[in-house]
C-alpha atoms as an extended CHARMM CRD file, in Angstrom:
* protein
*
       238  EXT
         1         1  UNK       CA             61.7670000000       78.3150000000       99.8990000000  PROA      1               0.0000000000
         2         2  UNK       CA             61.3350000000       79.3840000000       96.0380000000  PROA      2               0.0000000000
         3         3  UNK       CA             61.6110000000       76.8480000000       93.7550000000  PROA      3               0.0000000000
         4         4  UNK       CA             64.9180000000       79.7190000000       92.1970000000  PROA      4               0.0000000000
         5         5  UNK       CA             66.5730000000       79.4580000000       95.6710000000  PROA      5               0.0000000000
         6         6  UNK       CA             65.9270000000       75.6170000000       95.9460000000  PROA      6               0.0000000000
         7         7  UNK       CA             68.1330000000       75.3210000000       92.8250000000  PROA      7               0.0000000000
         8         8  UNK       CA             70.2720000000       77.7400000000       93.5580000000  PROA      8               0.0000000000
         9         9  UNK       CA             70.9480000000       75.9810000000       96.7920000000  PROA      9               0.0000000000
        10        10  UNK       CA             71.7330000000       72.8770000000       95.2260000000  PROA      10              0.0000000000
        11        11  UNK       CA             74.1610000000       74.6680000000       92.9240000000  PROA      11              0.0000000000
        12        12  UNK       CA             75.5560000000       76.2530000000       95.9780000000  PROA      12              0.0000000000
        13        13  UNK       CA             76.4030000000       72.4140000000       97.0750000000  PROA      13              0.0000000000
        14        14  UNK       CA             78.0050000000       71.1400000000       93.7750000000  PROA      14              0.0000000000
        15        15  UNK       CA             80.0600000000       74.1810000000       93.4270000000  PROA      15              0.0000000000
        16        16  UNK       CA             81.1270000000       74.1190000000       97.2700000000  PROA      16              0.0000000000
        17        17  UNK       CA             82.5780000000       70.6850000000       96.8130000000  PROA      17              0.0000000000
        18        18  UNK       CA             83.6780000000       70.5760000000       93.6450000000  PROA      18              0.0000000000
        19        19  UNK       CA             85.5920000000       74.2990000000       94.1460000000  PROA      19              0.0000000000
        20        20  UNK       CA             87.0600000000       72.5620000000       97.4130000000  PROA      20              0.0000000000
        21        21  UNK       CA             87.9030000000       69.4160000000       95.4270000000  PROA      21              0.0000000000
        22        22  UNK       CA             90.0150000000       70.5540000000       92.8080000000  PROA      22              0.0000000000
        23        23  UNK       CA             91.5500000000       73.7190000000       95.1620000000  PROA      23              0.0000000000
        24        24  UNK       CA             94.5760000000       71.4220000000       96.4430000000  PROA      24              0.0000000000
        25        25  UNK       CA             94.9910000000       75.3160000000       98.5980000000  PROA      25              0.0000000000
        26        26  UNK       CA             91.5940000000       74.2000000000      100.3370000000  PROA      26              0.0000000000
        27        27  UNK       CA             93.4150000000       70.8370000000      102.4390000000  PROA      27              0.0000000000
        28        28  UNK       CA             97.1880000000       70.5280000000      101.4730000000  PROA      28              0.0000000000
        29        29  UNK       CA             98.9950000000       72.5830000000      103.8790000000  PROA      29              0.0000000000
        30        30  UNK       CA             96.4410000000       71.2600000000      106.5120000000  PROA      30              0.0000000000
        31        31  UNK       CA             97.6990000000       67.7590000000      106.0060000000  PROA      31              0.0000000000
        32        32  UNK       CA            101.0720000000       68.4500000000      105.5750000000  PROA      32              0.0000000000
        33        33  UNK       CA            101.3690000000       70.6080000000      109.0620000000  PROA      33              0.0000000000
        34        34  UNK       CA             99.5960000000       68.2140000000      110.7780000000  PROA      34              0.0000000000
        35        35  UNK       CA            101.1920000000       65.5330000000      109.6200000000  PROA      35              0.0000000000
        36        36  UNK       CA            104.6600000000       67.1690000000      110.2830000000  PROA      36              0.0000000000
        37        37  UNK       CA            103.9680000000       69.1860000000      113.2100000000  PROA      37              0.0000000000
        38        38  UNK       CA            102.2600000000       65.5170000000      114.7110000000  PROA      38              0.0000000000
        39        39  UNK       CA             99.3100000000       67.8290000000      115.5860000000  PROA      39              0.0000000000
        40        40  UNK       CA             96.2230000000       65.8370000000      117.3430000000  PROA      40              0.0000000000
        41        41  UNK       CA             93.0870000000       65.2940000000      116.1000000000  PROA      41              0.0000000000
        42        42  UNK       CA             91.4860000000       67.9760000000      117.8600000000  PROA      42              0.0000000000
        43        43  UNK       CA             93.7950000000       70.3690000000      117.1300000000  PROA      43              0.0000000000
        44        44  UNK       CA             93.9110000000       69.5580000000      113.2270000000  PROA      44              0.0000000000
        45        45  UNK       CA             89.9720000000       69.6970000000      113.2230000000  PROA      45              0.0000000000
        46        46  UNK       CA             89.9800000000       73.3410000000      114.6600000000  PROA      46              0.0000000000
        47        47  UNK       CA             92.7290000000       74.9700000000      112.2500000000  PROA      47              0.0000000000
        48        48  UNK       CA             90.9220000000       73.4980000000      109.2610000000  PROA      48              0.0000000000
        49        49  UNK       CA             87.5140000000       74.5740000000      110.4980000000  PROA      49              0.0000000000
        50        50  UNK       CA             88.2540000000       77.9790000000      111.8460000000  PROA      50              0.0000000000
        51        51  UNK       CA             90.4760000000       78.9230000000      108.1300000000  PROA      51              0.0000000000
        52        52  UNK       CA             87.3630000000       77.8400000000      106.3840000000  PROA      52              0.0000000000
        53        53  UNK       CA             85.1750000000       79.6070000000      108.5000000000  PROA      53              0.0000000000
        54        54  UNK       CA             87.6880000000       83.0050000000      107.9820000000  PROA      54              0.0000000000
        55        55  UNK       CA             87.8390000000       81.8860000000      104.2790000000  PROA      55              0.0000000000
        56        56  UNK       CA             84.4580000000       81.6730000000      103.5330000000  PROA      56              0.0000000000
        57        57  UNK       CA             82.8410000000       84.0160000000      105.4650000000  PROA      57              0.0000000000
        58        58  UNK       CA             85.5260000000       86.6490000000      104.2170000000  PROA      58              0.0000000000
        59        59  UNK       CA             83.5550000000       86.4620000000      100.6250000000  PROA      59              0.0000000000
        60        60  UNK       CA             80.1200000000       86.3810000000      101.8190000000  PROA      60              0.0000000000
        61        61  UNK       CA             81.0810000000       89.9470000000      103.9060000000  PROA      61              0.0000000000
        62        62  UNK       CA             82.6810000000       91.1350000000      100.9330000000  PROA      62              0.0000000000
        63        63  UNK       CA             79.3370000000       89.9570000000       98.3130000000  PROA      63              0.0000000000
        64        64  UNK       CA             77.1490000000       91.3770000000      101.2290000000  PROA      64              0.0000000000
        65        65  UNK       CA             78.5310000000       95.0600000000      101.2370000000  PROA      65              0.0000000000
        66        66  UNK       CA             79.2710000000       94.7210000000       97.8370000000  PROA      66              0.0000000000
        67        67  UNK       CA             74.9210000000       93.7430000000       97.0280000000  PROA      67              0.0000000000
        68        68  UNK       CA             74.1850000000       96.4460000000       99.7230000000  PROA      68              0.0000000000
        69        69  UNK       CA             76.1540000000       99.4030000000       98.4890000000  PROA      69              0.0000000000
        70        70  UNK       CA             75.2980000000       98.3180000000       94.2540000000  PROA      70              0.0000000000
        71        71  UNK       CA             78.7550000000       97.5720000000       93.8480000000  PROA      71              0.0000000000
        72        72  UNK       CA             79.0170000000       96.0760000000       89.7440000000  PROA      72              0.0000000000
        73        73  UNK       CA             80.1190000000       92.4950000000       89.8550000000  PROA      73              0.0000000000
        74        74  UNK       CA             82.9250000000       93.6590000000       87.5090000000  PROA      74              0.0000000000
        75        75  UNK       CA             84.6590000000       95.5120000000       90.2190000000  PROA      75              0.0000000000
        76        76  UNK       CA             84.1700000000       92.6520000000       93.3320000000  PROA      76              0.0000000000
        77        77  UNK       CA             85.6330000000       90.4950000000       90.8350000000  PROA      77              0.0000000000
        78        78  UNK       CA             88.6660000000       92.2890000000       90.3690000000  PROA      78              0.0000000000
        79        79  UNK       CA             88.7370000000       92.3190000000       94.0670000000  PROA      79              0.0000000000
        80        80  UNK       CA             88.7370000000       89.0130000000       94.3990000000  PROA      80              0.0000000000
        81        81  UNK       CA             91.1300000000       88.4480000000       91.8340000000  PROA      81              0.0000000000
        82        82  UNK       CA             93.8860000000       90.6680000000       93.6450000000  PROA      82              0.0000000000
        83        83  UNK       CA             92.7750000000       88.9370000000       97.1070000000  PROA      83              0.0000000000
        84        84  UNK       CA             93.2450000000       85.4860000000       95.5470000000  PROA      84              0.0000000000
        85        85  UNK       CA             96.6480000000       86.5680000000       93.6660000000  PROA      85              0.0000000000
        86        86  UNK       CA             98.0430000000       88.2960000000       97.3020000000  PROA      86              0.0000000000
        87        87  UNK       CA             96.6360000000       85.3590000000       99.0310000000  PROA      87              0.0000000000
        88        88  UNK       CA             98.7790000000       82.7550000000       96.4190000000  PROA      88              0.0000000000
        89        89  UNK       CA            102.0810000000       84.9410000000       96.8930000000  PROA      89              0.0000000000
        90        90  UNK       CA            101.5740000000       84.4000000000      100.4180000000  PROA      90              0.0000000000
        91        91  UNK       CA            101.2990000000       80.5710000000      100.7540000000  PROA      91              0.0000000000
        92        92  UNK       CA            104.4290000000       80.7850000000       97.9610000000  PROA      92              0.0000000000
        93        93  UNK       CA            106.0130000000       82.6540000000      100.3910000000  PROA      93              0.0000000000
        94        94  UNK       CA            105.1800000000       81.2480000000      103.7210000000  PROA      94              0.0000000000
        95        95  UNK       CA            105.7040000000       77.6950000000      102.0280000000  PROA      95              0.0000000000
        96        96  UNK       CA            109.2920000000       78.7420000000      100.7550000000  PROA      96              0.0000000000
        97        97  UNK       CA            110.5570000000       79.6410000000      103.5270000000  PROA      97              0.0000000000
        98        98  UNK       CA            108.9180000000       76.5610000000      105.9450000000  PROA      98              0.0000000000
        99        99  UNK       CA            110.5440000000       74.1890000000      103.7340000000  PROA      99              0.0000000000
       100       100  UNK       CA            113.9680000000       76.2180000000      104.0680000000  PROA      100             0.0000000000
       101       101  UNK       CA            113.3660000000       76.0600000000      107.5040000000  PROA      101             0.0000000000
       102       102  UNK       CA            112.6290000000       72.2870000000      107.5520000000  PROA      102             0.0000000000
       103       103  UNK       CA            115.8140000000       71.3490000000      105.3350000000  PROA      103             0.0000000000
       104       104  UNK       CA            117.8490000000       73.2230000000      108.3220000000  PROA      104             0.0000000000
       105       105  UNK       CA            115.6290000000       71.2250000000      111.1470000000  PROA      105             0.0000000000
       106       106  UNK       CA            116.4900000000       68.2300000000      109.2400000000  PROA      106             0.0000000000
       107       107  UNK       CA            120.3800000000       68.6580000000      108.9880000000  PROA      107             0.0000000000
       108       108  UNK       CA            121.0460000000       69.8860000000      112.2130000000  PROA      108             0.0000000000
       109       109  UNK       CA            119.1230000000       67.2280000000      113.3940000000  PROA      109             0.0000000000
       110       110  UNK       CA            121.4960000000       64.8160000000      113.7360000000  PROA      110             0.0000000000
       111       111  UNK       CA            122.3330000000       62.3570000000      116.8400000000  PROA      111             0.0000000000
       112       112  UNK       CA            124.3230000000       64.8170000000      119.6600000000  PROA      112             0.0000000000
       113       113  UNK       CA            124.5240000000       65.5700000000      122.9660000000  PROA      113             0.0000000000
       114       114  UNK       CA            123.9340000000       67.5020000000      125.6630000000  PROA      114             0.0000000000
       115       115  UNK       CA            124.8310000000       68.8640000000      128.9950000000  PROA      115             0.0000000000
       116       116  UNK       CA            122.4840000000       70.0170000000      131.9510000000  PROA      116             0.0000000000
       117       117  UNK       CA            123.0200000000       71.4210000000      134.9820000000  PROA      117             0.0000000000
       118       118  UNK       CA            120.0340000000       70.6350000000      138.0000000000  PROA      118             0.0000000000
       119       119  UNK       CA            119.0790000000       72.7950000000      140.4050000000  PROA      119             0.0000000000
       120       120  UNK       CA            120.7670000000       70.5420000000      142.7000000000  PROA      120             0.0000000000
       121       121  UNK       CA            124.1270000000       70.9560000000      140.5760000000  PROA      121             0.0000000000
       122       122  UNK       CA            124.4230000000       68.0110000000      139.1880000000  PROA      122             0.0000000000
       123       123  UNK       CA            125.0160000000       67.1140000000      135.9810000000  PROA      123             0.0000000000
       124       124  UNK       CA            122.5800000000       65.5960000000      133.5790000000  PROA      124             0.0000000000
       125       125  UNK       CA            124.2490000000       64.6660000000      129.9410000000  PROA      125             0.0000000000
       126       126  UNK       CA            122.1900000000       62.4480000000      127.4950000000  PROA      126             0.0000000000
       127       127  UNK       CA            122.5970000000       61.7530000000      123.8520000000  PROA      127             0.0000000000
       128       128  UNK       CA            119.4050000000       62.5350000000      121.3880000000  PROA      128             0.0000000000
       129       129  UNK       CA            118.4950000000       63.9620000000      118.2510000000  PROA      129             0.0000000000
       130       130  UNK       CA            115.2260000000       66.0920000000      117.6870000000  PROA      130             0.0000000000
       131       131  UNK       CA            112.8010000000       63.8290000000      115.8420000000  PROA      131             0.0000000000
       132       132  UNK       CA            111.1560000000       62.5730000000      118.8480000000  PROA      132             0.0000000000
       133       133  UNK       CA            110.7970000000       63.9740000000      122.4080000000  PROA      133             0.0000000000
       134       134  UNK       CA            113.4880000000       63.3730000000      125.2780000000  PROA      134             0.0000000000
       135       135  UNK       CA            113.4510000000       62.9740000000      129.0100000000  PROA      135             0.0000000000
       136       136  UNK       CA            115.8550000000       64.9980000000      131.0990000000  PROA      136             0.0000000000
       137       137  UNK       CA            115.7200000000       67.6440000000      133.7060000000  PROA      137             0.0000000000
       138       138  UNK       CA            115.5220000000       71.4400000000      132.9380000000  PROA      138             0.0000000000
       139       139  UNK       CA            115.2110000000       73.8750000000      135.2270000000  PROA      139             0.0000000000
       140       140  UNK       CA            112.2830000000       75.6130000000      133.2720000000  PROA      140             0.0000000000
       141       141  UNK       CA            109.8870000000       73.7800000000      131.4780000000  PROA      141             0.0000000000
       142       142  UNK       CA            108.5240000000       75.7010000000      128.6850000000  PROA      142             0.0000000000
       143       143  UNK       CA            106.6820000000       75.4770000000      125.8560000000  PROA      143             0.0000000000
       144       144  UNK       CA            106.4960000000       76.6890000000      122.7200000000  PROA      144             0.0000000000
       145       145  UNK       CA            103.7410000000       77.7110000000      120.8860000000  PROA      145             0.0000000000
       146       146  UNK       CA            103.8510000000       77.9550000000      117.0390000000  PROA      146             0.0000000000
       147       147  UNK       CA            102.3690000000       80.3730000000      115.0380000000  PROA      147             0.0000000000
       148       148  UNK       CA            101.7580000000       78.3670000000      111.8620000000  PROA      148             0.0000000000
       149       149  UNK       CA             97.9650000000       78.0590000000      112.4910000000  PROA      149             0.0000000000
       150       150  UNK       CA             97.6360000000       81.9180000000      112.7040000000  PROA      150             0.0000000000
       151       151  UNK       CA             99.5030000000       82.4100000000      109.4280000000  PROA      151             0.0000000000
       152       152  UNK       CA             97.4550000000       79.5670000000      107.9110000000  PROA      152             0.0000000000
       153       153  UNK       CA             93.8620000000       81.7020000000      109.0500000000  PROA      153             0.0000000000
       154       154  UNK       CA             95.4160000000       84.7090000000      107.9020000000  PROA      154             0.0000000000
       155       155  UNK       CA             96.3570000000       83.1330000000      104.6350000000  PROA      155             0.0000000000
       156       156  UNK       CA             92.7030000000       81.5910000000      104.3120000000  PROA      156             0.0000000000
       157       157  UNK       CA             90.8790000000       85.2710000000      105.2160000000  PROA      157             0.0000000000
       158       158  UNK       CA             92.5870000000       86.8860000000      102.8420000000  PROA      158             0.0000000000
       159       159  UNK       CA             91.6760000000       84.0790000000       99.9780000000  PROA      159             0.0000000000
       160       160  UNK       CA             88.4850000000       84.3360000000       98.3730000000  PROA      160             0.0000000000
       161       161  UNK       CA             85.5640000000       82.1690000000       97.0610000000  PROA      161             0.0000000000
       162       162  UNK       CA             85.7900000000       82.9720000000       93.5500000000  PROA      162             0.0000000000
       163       163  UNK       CA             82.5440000000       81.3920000000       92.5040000000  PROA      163             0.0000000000
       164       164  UNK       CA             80.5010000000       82.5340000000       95.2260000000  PROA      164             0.0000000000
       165       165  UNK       CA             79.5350000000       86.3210000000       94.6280000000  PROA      165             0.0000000000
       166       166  UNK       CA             79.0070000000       85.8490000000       91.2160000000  PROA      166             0.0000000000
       167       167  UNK       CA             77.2090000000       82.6000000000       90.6830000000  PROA      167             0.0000000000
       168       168  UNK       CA             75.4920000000       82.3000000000       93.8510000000  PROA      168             0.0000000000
       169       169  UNK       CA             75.0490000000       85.5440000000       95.6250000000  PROA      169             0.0000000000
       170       170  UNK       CA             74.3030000000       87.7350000000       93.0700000000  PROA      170             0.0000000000
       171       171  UNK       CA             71.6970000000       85.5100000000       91.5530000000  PROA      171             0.0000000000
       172       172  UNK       CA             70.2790000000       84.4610000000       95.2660000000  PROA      172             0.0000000000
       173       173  UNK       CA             69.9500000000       88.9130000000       96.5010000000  PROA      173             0.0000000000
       174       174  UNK       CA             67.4240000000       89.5510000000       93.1460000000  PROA      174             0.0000000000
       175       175  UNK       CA             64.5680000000       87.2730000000       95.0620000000  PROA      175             0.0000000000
       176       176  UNK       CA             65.3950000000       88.0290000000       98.7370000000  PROA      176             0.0000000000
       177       177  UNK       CA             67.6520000000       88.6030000000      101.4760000000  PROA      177             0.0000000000
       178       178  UNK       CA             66.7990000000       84.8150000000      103.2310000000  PROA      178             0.0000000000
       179       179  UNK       CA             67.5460000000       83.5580000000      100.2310000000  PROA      179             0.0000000000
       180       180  UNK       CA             70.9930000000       85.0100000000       99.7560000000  PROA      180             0.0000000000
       181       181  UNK       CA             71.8130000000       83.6600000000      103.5000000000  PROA      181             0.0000000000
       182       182  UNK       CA             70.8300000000       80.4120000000      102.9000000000  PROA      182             0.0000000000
       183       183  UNK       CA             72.3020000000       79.9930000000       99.6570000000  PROA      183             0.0000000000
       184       184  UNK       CA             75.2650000000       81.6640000000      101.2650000000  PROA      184             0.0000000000
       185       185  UNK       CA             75.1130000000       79.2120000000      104.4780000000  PROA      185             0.0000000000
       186       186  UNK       CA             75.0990000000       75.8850000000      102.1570000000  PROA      186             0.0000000000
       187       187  UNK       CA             77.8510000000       76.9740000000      100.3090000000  PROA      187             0.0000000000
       188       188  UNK       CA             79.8570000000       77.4030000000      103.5950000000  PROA      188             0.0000000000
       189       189  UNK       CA             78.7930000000       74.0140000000      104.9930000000  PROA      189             0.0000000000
       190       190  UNK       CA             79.6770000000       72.0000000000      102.0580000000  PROA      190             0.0000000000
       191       191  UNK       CA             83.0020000000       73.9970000000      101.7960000000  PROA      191             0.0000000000
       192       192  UNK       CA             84.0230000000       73.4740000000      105.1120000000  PROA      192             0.0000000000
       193       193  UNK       CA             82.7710000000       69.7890000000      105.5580000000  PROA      193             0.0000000000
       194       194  UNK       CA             84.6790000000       68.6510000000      102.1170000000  PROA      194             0.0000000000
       195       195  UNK       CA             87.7630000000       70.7140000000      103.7050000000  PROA      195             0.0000000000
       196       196  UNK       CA             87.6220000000       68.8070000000      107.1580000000  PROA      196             0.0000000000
       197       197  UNK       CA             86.7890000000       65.2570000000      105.5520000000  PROA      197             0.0000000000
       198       198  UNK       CA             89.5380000000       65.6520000000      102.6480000000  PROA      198             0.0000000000
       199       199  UNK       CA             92.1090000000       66.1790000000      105.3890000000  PROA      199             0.0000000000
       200       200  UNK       CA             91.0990000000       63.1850000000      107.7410000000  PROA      200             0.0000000000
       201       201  UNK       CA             90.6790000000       61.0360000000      104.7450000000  PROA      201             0.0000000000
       202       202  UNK       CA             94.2110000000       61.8410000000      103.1930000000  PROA      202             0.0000000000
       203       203  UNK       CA             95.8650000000       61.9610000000      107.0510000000  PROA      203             0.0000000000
       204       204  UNK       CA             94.5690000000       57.8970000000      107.5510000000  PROA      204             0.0000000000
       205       205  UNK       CA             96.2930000000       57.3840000000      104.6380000000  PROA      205             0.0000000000
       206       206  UNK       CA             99.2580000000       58.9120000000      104.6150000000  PROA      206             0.0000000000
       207       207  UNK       CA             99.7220000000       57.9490000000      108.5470000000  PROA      207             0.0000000000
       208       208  UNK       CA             99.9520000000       54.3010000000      107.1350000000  PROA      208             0.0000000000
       209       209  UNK       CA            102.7990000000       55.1850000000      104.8410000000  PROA      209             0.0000000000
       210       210  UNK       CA            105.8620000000       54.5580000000      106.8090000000  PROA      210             0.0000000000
       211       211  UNK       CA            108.2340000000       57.4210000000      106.3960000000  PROA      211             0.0000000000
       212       212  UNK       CA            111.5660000000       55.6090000000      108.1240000000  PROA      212             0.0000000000
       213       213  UNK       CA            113.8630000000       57.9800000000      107.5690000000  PROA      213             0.0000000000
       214       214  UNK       CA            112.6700000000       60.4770000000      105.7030000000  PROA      214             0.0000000000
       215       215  UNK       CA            110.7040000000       61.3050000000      108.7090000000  PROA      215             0.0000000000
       216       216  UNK       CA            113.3300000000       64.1590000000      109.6310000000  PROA      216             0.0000000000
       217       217  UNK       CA            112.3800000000       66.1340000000      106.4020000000  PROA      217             0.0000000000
       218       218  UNK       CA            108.6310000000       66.4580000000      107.4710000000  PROA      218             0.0000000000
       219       219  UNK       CA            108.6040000000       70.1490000000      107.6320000000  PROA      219             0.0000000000
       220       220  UNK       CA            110.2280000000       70.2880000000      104.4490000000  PROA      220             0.0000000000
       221       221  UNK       CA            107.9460000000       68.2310000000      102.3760000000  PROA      221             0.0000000000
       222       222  UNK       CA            105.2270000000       70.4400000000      104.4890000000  PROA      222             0.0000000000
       223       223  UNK       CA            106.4500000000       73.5510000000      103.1530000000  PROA      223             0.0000000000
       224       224  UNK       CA            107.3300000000       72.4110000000       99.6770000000  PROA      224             0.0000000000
       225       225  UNK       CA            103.6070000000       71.2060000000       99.3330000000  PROA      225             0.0000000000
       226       226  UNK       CA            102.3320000000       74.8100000000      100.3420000000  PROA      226             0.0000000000
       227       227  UNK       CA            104.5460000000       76.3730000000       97.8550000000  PROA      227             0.0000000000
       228       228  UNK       CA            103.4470000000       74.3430000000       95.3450000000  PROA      228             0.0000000000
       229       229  UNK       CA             99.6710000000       74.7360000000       96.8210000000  PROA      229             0.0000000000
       230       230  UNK       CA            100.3550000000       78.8390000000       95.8520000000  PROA      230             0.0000000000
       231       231  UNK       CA            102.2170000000       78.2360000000       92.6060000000  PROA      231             0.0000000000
       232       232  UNK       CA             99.2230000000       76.3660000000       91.7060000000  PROA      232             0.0000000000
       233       233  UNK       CA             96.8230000000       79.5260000000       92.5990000000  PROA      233             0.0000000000
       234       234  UNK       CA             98.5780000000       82.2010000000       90.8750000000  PROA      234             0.0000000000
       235       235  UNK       CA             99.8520000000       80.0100000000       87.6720000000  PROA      235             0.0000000000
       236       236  UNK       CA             97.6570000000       77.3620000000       87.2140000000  PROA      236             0.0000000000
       237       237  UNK       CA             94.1440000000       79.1500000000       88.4120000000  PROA      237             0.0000000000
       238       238  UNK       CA             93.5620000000       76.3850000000       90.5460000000  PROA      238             0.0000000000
């Protein structure tokens, strides 16, 4: 490795995490949703890796056709821009209408009851609300899968790296192709690791806050932080 990429590897790492760092778009819906939807650990790990991968790796396909067909910077830059800016509306959006969503979930969400029939015809009535689960006899036992995760990668695809084309990639392609991929690979390694360990660290802490009962508004304060996570993009430049 050339002393140029060495350094430009080590920029690649700064930038990564401090980009990440200051992005609250990079890790705040991530710990919201999980924290509101009560996804596992498993579960949270893949939907932050696999948006960073989609994130990241949207950019470095983007700065690689861009290098290969002698695209100016000026003009990938102003594709970026418009990807970031669409991107932003779209957490604004999705975010705005999850927390809508969650203030409904949250008043109709009060202590009722219901009424089952068995297949045996009996009847099953119990008394509940819908923060927690409940134990009583359907006759179909299904379950629902949300697409939240799949908005959240298309979300992240569609957002760009602003930093990395034209501080890193550019620079990295005038020495050699192995050097733009690993410059491009470190980048996407310290991205994605600062993404995933931001997340766990904030999700120990915020597990130890009791919520009582503001517990029902979950998916409200979930969607209210990715509003303000695209706000933030498209008014603040964050």
């Amino acid at each position: 490795m050339s002393g140029e990429i060495y350094i430009l590897s080590l920029t690649a790492s700064s930038i990564g995490f401090i980009h990440t760092l200051i992005g609250p778009d990079h890790y705040l819906p991530f710990i919201m949703m999980a924290k509101a939807g009560k996804w596992s650990k498993i579960k949270t790990f893949w939907v932050t890796f696999l948006c960073g991968i989609g994130h990241v790796l949207s950019s470095v396909v983007l700065g690689m056709i861009g290098i290969a067909a002698g695209i100016a910077l000026e003009n990938l830059e102003i594709i970026e821009g418009t990807r970031g800016e669409i991107a932003g509306w779209l957490l604004i959006s999705f975010g705005f209408l999850y927390m809508i969503w969650g203030i409904r979930k949250a008043y109709l969400n009060r202590p009722h009851s219901h009424v089952h029939v068995t297949d045996e015809g009996t009847f099953n009535a119990h008394a509940h609300n819908h923060d927690g689960e409940h134990v009583h006899t359907h006759n179909k036992n299904e379950k629902k899968k949300s697409m939240t995760p799949w908005v959240l990668f298309i979300i992240f695809v569609l957002g760009p790296c602003e930093p990395l084309i034209p501080l890193l990639m550019f620079p990295a392609a005038q020495h050699s192709i192995a050097g733009l991929t690993i410059v491009s690979i470190v980048f996407g390694i310290v991205t994605i690791s600062t993404m995933i360990s931001i997340v766990f660290v904030s999700l120990w802490g915020v597990n130890l806050v009791p919520l009582g009962k503001l517990e029902k508004y979950s998916h409200a304060f979930a969607g209210f932080a990715i509003f303000a996570s695209g706000l933030a993009i498209n008014f603040l430049g964050l």
